[in-house]
MIDOSE-1310 file (N, C-alpha, C; in nm, 2 decimals, decimal comma, always signed):
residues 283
xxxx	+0,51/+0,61/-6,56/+0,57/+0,54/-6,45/+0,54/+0,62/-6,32; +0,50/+0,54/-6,25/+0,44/+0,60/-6,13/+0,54/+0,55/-6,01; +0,61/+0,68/-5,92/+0,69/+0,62/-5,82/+0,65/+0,67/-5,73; +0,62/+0,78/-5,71/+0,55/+0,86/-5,56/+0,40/+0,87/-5,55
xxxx	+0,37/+0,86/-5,46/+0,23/+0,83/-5,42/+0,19/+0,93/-5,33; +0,15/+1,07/-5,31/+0,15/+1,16/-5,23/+0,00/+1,15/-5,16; +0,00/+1,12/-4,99/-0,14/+1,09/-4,92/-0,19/+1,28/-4,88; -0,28/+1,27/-4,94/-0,36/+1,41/-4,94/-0,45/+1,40/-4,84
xxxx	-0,47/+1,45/-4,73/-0,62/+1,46/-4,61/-0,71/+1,51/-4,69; -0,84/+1,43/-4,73/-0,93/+1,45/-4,84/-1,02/+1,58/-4,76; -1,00/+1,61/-4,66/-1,08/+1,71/-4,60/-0,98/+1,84/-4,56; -0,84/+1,86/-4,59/-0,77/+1,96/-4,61/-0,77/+2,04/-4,73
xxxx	-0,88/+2,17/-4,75/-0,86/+2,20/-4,88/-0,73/+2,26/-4,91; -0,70/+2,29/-4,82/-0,56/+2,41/-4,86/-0,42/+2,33/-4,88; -0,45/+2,14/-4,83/-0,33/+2,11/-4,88/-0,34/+2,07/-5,02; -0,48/+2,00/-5,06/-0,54/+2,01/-5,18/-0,50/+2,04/-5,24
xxxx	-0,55/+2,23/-5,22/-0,52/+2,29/-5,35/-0,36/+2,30/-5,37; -0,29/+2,26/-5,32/-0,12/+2,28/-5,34/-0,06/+2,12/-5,40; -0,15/+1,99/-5,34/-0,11/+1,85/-5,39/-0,03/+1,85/-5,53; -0,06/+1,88/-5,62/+0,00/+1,85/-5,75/+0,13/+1,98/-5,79
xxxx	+0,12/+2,05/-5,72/+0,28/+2,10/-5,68/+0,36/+2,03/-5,66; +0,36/+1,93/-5,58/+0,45/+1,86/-5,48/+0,58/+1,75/-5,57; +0,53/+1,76/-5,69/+0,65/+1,65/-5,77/+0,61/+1,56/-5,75; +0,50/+1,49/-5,71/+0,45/+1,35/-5,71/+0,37/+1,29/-5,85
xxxx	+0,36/+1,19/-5,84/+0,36/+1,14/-6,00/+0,17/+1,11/-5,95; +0,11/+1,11/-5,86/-0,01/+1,04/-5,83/-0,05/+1,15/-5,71; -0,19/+1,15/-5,67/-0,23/+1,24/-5,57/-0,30/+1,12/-5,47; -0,25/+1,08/-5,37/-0,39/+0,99/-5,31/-0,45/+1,01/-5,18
xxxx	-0,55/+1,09/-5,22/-0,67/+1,19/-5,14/-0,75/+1,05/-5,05; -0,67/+1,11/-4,92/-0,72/+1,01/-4,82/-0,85/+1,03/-4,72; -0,91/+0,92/-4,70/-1,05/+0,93/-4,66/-0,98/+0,87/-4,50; -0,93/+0,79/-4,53/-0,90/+0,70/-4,38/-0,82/+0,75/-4,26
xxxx	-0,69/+0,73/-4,25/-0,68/+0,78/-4,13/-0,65/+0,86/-4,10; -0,58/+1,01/-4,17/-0,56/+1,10/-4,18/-0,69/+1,20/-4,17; -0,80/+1,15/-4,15/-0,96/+1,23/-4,17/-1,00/+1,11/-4,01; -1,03/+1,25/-3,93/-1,10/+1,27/-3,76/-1,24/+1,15/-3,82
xxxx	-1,24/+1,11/-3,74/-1,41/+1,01/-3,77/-1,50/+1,09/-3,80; -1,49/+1,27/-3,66/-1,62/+1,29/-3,70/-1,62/+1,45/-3,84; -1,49/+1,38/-3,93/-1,50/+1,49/-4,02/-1,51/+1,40/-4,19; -1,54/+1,24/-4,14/-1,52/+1,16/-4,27/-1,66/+1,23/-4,36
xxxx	-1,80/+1,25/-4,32/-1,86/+1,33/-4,41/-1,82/+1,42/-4,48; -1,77/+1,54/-4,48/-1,70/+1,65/-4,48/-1,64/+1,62/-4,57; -1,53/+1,51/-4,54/-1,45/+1,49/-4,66/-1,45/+1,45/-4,78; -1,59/+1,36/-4,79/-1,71/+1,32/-4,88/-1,74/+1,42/-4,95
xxxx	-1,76/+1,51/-4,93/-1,90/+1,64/-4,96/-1,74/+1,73/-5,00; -1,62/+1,74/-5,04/-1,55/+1,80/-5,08/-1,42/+1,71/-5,16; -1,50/+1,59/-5,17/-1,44/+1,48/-5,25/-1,41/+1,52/-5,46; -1,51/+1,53/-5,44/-1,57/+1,54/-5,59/-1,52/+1,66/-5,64
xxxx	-1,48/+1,78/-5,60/-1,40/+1,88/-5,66/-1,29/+1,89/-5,60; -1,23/+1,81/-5,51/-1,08/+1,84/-5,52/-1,02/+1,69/-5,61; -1,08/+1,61/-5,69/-1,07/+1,51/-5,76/-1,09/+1,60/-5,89; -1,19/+1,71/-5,92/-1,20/+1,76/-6,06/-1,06/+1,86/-6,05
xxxx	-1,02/+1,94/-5,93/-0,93/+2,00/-5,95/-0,78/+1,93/-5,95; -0,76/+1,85/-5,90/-0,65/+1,77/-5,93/-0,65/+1,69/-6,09; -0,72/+1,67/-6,12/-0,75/+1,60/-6,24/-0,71/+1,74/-6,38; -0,75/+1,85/-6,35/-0,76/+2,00/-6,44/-0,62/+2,01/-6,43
xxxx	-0,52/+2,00/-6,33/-0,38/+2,02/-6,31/-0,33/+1,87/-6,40; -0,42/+1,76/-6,40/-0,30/+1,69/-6,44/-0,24/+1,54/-6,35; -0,32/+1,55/-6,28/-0,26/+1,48/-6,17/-0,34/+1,41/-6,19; -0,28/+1,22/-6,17/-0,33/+1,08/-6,13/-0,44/+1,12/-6,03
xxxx	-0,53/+1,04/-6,00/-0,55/+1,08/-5,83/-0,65/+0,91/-5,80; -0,59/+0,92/-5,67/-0,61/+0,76/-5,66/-0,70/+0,81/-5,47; -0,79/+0,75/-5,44/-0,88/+0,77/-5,35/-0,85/+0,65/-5,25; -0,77/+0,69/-5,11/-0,80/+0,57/-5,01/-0,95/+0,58/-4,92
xxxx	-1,01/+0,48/-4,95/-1,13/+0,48/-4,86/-1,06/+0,40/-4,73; -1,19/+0,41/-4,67/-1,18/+0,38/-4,50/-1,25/+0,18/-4,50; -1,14/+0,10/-4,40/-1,22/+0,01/-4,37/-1,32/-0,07/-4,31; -1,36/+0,01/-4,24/-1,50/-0,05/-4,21/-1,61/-0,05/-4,33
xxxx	-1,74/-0,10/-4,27/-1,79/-0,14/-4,39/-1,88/-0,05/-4,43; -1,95/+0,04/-4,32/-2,07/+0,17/-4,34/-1,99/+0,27/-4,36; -1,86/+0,32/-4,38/-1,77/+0,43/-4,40/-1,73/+0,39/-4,54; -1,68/+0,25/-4,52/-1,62/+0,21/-4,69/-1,71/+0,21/-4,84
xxxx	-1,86/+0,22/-4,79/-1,95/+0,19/-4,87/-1,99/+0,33/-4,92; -2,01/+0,40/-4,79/-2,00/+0,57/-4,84/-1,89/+0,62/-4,94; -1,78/+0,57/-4,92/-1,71/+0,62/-4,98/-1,65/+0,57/-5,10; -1,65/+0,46/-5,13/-1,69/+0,38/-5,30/-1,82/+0,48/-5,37
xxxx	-1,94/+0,49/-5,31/-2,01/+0,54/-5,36/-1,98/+0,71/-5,41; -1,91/+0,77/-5,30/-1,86/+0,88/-5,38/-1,72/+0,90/-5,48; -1,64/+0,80/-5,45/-1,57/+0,78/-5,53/-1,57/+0,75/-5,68; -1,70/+0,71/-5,71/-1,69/+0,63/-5,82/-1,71/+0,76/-5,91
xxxx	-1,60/+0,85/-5,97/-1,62/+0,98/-6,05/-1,50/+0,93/-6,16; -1,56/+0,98/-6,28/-1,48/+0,97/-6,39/-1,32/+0,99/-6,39; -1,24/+1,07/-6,29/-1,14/+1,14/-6,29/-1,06/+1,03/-6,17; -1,18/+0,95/-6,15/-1,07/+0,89/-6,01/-0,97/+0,79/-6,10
xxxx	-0,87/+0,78/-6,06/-0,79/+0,64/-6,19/-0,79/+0,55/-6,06; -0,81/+0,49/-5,91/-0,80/+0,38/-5,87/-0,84/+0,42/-5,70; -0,89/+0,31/-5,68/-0,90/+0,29/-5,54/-0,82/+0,20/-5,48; -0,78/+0,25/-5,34/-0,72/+0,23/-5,24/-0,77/+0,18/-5,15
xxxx	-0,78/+0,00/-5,13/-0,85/-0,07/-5,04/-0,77/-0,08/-4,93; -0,83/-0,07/-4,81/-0,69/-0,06/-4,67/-0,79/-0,18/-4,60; -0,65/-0,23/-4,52/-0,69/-0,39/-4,46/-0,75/-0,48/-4,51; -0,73/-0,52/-4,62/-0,75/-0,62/-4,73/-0,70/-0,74/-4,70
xxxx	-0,85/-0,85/-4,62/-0,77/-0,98/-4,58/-0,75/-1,09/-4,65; -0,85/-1,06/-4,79/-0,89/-1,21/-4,90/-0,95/-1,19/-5,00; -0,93/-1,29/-5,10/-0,98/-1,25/-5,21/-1,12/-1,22/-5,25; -1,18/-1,29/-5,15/-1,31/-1,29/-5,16/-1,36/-1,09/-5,10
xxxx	-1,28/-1,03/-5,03/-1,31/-0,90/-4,96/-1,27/-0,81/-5,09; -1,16/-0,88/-5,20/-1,15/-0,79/-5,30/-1,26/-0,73/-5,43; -1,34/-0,92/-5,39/-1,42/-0,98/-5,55/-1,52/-0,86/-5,50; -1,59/-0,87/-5,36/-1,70/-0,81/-5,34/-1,69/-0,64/-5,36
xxxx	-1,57/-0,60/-5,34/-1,56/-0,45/-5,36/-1,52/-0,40/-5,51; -1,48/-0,51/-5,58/-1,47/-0,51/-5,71/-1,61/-0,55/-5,79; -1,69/-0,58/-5,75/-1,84/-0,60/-5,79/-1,92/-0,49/-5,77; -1,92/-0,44/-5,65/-1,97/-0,30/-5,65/-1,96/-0,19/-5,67
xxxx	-1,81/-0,18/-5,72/-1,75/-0,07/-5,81/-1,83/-0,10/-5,94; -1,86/-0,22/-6,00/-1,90/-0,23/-6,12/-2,04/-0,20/-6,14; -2,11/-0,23/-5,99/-2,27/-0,13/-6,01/-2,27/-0,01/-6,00; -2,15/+0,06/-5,94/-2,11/+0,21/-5,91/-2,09/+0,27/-6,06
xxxx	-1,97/+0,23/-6,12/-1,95/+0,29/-6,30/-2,11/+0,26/-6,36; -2,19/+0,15/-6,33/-2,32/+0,14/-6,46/-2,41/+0,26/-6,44; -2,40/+0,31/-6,25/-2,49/+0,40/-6,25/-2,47/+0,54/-6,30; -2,30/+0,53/-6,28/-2,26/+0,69/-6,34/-2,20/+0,69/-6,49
xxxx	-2,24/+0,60/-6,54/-2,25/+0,58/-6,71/-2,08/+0,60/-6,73; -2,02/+0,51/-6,67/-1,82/+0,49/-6,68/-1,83/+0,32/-6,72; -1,74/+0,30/-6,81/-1,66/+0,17/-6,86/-1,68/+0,08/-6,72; -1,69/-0,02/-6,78/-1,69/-0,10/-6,65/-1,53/-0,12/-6,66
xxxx	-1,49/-0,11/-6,54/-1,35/-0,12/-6,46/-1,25/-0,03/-6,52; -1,27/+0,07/-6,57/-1,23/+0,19/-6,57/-1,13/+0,23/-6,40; -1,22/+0,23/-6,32/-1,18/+0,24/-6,19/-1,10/+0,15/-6,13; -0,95/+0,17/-6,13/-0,88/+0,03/-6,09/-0,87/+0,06/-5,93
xxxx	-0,77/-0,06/-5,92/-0,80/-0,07/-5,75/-0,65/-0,11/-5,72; -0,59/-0,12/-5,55/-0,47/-0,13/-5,51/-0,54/-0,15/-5,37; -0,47/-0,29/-5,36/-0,52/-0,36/-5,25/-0,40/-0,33/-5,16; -0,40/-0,29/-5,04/-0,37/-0,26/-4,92/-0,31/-0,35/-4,83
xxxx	-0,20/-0,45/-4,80/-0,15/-0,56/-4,72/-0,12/-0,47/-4,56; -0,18/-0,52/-4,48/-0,14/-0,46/-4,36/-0,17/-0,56/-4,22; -0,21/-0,67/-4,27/-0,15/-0,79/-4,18/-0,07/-0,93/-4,21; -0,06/-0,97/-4,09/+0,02/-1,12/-4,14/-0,07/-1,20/-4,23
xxxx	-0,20/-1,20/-4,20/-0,30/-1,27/-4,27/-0,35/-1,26/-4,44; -0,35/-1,12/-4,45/-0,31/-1,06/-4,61/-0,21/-1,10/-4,65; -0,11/-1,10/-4,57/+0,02/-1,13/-4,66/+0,01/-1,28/-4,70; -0,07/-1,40/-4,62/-0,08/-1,50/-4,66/-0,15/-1,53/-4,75
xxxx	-0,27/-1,42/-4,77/-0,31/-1,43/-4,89/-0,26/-1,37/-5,01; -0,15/-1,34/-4,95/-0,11/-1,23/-5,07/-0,14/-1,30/-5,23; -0,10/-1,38/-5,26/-0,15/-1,44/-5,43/-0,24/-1,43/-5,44; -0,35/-1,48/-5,34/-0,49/-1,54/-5,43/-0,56/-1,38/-5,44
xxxx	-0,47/-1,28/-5,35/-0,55/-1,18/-5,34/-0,52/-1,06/-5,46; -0,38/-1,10/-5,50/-0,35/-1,06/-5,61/-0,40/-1,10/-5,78; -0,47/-1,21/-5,76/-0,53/-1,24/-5,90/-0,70/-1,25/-5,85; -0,73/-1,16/-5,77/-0,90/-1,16/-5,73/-0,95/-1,07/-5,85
xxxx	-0,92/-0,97/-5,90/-0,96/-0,87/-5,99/-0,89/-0,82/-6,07; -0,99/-0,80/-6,20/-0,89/-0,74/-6,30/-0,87/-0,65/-6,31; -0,96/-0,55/-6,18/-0,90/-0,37/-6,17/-0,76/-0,38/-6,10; -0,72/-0,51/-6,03/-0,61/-0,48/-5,94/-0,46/-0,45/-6,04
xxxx	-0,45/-0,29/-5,97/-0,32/-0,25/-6,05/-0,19/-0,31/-5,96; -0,20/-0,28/-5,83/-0,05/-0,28/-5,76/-0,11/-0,37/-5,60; +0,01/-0,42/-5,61/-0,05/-0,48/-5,41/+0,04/-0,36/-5,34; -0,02/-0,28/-5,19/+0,10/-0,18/-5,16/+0,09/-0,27/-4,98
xxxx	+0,21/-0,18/-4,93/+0,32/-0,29/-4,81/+0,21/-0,16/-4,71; +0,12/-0,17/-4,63/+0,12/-0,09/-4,58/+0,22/-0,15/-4,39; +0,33/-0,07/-4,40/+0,42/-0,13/-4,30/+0,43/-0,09/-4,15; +0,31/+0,01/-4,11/+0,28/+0,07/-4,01/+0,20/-0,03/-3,92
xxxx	+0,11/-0,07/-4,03/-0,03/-0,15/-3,92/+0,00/-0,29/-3,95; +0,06/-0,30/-4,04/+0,20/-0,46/-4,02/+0,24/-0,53/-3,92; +0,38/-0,42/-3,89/+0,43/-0,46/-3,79/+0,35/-0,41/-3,63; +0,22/-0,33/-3,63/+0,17/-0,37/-3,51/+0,08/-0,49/-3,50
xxxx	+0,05/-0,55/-3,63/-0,03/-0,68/-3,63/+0,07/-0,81/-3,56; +0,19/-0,75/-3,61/+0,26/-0,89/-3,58/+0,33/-0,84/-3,44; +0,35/-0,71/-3,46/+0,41/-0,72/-3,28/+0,52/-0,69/-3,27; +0,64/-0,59/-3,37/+0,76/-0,57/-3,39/+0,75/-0,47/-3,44
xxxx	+0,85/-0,39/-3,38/+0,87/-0,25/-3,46/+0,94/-0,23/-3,66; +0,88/-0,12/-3,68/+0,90/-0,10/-3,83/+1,01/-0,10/-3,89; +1,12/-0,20/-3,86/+1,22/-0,20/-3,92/+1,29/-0,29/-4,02; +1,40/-0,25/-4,10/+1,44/-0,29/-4,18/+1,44/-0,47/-4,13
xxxx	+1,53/-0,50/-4,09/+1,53/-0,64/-4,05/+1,36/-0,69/-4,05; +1,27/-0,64/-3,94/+1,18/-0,72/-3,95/+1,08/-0,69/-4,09; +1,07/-0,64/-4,23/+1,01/-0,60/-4,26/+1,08/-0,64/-4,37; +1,19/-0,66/-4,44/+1,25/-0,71/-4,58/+1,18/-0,84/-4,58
xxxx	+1,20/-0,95/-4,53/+1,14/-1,04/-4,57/+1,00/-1,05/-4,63; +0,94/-1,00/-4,52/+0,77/-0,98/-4,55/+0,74/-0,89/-4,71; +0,82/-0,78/-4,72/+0,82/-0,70/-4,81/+0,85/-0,77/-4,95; +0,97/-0,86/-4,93/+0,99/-0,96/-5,07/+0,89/-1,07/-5,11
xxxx	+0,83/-1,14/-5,00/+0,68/-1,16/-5,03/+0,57/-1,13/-5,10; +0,56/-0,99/-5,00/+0,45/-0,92/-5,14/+0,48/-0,89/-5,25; +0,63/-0,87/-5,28/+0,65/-0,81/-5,39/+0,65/-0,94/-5,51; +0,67/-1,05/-5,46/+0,66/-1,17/-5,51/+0,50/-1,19/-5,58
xxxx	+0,42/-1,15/-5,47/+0,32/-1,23/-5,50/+0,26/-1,10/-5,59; +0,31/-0,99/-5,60/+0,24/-0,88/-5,68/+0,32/-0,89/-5,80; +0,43/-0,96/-5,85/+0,48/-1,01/-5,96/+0,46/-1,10/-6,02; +0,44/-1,18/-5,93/+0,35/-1,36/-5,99/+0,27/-1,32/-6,11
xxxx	+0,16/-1,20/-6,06/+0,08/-1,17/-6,11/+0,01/-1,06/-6,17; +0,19/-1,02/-6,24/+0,16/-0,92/-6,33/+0,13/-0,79/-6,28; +0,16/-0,75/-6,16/+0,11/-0,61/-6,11/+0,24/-0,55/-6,05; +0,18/-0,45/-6,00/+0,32/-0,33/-5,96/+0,31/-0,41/-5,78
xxxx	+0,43/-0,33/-5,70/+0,41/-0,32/-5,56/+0,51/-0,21/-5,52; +0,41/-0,15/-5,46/+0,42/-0,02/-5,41/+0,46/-0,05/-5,20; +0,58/+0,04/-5,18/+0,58/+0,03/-5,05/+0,76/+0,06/-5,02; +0,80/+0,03/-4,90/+0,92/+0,03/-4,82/+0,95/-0,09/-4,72
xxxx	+1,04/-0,15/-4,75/+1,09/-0,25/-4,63/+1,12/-0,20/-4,46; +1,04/-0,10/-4,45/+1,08/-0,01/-4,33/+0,95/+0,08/-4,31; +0,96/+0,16/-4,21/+0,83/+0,27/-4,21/+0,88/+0,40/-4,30; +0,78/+0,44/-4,36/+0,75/+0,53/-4,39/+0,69/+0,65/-4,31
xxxx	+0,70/+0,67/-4,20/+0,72/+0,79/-4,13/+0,81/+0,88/-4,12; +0,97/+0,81/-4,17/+1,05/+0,90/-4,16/+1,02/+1,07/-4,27; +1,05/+1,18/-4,17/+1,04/+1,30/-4,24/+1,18/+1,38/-4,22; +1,24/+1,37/-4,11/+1,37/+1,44/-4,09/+1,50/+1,42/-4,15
xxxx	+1,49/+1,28/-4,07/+1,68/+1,22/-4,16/+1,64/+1,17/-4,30; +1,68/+1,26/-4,38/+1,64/+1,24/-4,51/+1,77/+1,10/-4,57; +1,87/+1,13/-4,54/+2,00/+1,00/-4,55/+1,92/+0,90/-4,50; +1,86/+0,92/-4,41/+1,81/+0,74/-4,35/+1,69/+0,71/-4,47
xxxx	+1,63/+0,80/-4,48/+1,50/+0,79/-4,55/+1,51/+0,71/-4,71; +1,65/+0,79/-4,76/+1,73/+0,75/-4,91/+1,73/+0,62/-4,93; +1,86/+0,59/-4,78/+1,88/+0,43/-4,76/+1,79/+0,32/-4,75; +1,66/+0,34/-4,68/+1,52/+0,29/-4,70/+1,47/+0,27/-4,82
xxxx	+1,52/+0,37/-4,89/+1,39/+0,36/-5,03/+1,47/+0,32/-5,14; +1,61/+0,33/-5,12/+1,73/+0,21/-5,24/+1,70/+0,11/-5,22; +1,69/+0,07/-5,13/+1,65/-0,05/-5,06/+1,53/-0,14/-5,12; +1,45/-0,03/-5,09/+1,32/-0,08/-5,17/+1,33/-0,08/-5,31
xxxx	+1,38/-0,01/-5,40/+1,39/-0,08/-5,56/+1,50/-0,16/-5,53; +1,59/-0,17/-5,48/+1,71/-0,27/-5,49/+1,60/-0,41/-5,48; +1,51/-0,40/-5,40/+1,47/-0,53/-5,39/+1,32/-0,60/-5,46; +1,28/-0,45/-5,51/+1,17/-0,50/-5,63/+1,04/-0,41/-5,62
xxxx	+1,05/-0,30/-5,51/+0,91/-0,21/-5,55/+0,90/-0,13/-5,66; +0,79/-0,11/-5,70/+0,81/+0,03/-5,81/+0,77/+0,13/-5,78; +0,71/+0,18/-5,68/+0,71/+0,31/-5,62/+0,69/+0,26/-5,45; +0,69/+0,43/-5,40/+0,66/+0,46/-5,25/+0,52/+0,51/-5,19
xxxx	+0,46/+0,52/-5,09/+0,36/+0,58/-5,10/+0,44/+0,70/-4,96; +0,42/+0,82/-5,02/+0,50/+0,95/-4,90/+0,37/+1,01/-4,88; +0,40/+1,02/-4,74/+0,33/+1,10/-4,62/+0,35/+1,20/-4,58; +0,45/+1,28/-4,67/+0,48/+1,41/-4,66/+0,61/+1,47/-4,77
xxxx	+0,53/+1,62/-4,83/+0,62/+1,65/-4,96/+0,75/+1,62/-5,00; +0,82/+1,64/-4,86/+0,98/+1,60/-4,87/+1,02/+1,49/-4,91; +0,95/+1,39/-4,86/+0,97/+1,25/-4,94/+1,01/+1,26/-5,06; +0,87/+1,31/-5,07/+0,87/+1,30/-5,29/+0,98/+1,29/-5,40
xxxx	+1,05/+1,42/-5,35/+1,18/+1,36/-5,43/+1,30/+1,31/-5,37; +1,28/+1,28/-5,30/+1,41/+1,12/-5,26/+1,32/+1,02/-5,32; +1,19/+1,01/-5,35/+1,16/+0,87/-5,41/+1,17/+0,92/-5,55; +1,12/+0,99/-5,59/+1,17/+0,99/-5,72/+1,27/+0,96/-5,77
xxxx	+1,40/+1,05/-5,74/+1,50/+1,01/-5,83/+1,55/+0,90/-5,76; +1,56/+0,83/-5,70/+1,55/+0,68/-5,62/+1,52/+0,56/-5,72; +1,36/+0,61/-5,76/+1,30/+0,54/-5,87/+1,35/+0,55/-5,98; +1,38/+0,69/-6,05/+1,47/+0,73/-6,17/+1,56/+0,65/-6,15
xxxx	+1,58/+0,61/-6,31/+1,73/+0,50/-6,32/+1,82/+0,61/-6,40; +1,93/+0,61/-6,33/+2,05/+0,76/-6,36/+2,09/+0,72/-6,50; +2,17/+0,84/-6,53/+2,22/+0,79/-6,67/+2,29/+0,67/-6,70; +2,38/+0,65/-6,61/+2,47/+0,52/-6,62/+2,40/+0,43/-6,59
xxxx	+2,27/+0,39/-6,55/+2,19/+0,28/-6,58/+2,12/+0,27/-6,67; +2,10/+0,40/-6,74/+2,02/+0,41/-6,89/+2,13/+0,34/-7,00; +2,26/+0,42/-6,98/+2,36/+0,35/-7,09/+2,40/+0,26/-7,08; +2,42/+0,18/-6,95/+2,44/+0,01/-7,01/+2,32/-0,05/-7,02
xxxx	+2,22/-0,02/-6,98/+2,07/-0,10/-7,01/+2,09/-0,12/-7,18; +2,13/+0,04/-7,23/+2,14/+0,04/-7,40/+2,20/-0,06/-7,47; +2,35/-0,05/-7,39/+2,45/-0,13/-7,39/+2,43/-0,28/-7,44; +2,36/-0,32/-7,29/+2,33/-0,44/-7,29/+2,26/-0,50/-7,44
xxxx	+2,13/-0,41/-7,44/+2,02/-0,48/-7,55/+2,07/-0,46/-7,68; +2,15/-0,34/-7,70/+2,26/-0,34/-7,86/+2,33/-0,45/-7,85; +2,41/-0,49/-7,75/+2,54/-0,58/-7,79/+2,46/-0,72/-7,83; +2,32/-0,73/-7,71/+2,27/-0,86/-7,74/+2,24/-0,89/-7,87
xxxx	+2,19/-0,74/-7,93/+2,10/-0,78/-8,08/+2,20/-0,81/-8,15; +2,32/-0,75/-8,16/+2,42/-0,80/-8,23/+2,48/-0,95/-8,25; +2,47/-1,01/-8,07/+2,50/-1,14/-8,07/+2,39/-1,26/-8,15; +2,30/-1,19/-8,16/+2,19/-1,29/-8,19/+2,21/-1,28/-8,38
xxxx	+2,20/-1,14/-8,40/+2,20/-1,17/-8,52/+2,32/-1,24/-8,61; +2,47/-1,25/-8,51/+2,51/-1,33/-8,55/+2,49/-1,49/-8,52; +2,40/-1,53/-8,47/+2,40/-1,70/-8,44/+2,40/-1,70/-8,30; +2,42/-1,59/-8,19/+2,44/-1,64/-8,07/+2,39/-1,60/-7,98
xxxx	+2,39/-1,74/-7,85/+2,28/-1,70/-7,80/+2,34/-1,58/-7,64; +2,43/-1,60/-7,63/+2,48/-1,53/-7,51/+2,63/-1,48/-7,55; +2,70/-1,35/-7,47/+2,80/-1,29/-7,52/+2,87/-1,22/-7,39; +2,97/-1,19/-7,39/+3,05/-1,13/-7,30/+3,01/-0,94/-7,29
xxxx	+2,99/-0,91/-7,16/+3,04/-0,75/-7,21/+3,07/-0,72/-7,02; +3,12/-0,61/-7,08/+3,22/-0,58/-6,96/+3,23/-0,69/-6,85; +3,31/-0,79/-6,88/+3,35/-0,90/-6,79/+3,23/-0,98/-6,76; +3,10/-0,95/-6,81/+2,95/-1,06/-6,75/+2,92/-1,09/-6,88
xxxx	+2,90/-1,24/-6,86/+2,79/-1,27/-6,94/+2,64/-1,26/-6,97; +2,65/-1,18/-7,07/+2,50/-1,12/-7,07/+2,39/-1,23/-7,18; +2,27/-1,27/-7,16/+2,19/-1,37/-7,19/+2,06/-1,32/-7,13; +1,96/-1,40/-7,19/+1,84/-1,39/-7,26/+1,77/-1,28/-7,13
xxxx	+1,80/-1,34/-7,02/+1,68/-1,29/-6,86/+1,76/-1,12/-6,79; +1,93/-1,10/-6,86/+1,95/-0,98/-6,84/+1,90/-0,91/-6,92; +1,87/-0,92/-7,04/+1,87/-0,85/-7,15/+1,68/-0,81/-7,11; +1,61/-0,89/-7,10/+1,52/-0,87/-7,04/+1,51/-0,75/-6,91
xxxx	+1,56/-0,79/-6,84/+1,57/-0,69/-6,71/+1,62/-0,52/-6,75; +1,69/-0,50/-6,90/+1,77/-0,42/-6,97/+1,67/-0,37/-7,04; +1,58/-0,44/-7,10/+1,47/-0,40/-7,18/+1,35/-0,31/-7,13; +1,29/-0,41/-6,96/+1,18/-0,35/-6,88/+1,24/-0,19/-6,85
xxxx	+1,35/-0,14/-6,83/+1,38/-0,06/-6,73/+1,39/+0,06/-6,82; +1,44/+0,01/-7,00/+1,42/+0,10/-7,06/+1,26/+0,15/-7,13; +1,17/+0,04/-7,10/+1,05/+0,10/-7,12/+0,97/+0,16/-7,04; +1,02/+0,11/-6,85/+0,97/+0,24/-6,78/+0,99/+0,38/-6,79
xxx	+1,08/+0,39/-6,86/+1,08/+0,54/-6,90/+1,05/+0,58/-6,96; +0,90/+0,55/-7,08/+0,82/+0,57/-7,17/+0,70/+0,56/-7,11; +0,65/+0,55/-6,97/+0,54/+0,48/-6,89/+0,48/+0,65/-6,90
């Protein structure tokens, strides 16, 4: 189960070497905008071993490349190492911008003798225009693991600050259309900038599974665990989850299809919701 998404400056060795310290379930060693333009080489040419050393610790590690197209192409091409588990496509307008970077990952694995689509992908929403694509862009590829909300360059596409109000809607959208079709979505109905008021930060990110993400992506360690246990389902939602799916099997095996327990009727689509939540904690 992946809830925290920790953004690594791919050309910072020394945060590097500390990344998988941080309680994060994923490392994602960023090429884009956290890396100066004129240090994106650099961070290329020290790509490949802070991917084998995060990998030696244990750690996911998922690679944001940069948007453009002479930066993005450099950096698929270094990317494509056994150890990477997914790329991180930023400003992702259509399906057809997915198919084509999902095809040349597939020349990239033949040359370095990797499974084809071994390398999954996590497409990046960060305008009004993505988000309209959001479906067709979610069923472009079969590496695509998660759609994530990037809610920074969002709300300056559209023209409103990063807040709750303006950004739940849009947010339940993607999360829609990254469920339609079978995938995770990663993000916050809000910015993810906050680092200080950690209370505001909490209330932001309940928010966000209350309404259907499965993880965060944090921009700095402290996050990390407020999304975690955020994402963690506490005990008392482990034991009626249990609750739930015992009483049901009970009901069924006597002849029935739906049953009372603690004052709600529990049936086919809770019991379901009871079931997923207990097998994220096997992920």
């Amino acid at each position: 189960m992946m809830r925290s998404y920790l953004f690594t400056p791919a050309h910072r060795e020394s945060l590097i070497a500390r990344a998988h310290e941080r309680g994060a379930d994923a490392v994602l060693l960023d090429l884009e905008d956290s890396v100066p333009r004129d240090q994106k080489q650099a961070a290329r040419d020290l790509l490949p071993e802070a991917v084998a050393t995060l990998a030696k610790n244990g750690m996911p590690v998922i690679v944001r490349v940069n948007a453009d197209l002479g930066n993005c192409i450099r950096d698929l091409e270094t990317a494509a190492l056994n150890d990477v588990h997914a790329i991180m496509l930023p400003k992702v307008m259509g399906a057809d911008h997915l198919r084509l970077v999902n095809d040349y990952l597939s020349t990239l694995e033949r040359q370095a003798k990797l499974p084809d689509g071994q390398i999954r992908l996590i497409a990046l929403i960060e305008t009004a225009e993505a988000l309209l694509n959001a479906a067709a862009i979610a069923k472009a590829s079969p590496r695509l693991m998660a759609l994530a909300f990037g809610t920074e360059d969002f709300s300056t596409d559209c023209g409103h600050a990063p807040s709750v109000a303006a950004l739940k809607g849009p947010a339940q959208a993607l999360i829609q259309a990254a469920k339609a079709a079978g995938l995770q979505a990663i993000g916050l109905p809000s910015s993810i900038a906050e680092i200080n008021d950690m209370d505001a930060y909490r209330d932001c990110t309940t928010l966000g599974r209350a309404i259907g993400f499965d993880g965060v992506m944090c921009i700095h360690p402290r996050q990390v665990g407020v999304v975690n246990q955020v994402f963690t389902p506490s005990a008392a939602e482990i034991e009626h989850a249990t609750r739930v799916v015992d009483t049901f099997d009970a009901a069924v095996a006597q002849g029935l299809g739906a049953i009372m327990l603690d004052g709600k009727m529990i049936d086919p689509p809770i019991v379901a919701r009871a079931q997923a939540m207990l097998q994220s904690l096997h992920r």
